[in-house]
N, C-alpha and C positions, 0 to 999 in steps of 0.2 A: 554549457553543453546542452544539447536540446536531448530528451528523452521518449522515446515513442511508443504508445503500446495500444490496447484492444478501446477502438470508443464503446460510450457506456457505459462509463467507469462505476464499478462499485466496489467492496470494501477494499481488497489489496492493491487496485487500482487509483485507487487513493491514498490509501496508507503508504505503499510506494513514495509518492511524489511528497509528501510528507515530511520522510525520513530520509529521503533524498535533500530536499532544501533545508533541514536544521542540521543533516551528519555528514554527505557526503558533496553538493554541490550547491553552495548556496541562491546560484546564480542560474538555476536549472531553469530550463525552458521544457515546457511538456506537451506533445502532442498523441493526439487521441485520431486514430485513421480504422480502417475496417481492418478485423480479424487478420484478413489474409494478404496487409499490405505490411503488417507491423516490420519483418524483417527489412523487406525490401525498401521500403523507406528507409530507416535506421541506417544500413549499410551504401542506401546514396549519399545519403546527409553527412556521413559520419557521425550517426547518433548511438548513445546505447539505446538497446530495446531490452524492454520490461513485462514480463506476467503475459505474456502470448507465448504462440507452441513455437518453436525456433528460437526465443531470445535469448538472450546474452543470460538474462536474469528472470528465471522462472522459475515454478514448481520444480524442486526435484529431492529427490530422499526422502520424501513425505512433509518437505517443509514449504508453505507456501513463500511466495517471493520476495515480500517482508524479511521473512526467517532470513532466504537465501541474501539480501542485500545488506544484512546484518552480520551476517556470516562473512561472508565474501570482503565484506570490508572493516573487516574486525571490531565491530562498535560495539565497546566493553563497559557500557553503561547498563545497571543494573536494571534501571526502570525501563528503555528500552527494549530490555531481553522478557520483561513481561507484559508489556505490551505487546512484543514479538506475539507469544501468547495467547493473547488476547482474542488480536487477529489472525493468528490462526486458526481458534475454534470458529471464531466467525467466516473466514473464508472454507474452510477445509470439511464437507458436508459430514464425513466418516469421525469428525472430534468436533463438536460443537459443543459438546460439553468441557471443552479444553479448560476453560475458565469459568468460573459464575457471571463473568461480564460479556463471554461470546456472545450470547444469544441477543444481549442487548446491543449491543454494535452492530451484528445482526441485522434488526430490527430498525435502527436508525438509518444502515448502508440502503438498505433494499426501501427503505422510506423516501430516502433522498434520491434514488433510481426510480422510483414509480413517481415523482414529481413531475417526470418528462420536461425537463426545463430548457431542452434541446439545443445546448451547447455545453457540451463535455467539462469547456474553462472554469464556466459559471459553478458548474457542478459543485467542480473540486475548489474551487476558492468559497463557493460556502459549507464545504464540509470539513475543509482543514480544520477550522475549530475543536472540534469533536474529538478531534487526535489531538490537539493541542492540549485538552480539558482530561484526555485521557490519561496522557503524559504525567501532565501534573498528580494524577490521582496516584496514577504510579510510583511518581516520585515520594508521595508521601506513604505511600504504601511501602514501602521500601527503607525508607529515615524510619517509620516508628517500627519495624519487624523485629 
């Protein structure tokens, strides 16, 4: 299933497609179009749309859309749900102190955005790691608690 949302991706934007291809669709295709085309792609293509204003999966209850794709598709894994976390203090300007590690995701998303590497793909295929590494921290954050 192809997924579509704001180019210029940075943290949720990423994290998104992330938690999308290890929990919900392994097989996702992702595209990155202007702000104000995200619905209207999505709903020619038959695609879901992602963390833009009108999608399927966005911001809503104060959870950014990480939380909500989490939520919505009941991913009841522990290290997940803190990572959820994570990035939310990183996305969410009003809790950035959600976690001790917001700020530093942070830091890394807006690092990888000021790159200008000017293709959205390239972005997110070198930033998946980040979440990948995160994961894992999580994970063990979790085993020894």
């Amino acid at each position: 299933m192809r997924w579509v949302t704001r180019e210029r991706p940075k943290t949720d934007r990423i994290a998104c497609p992330w938690l999308i291809k290890k929990f919900i669709d392994p097989d996702a295709e992702f595209v990155y179009v202007p702000a104000d085309q995200v619905v209207e792609t999505a709903n020619r293509e038959g695609s879901h749309s992602y963390d833009a204003s009108g999608a399927t999966y966005t911001h809503r209850d104060g959870l950014c859309s990480f939380e909500v794709l989490v939520e919505e598709y009941k991913i009841d894994d522990p290290a997940v749900k803190l990572l959820a976390r994570i990035v939310h203090g990183a996305d969410i300007s009003d809790d950035r102190d959600a976690t001790p590690q917001s700020r530093g995701l942070l830091a890394v998303a807006e690092g990888f955005y000021l790159l200008e590497l000017g293709d959205d793909l390239r972005q997110l295929e070198l930033s998946l790691p980040v979440y990948d590494a995160l994961y894992a921290w999580c994970q063990h954050e979790i085993a020894t608690a």
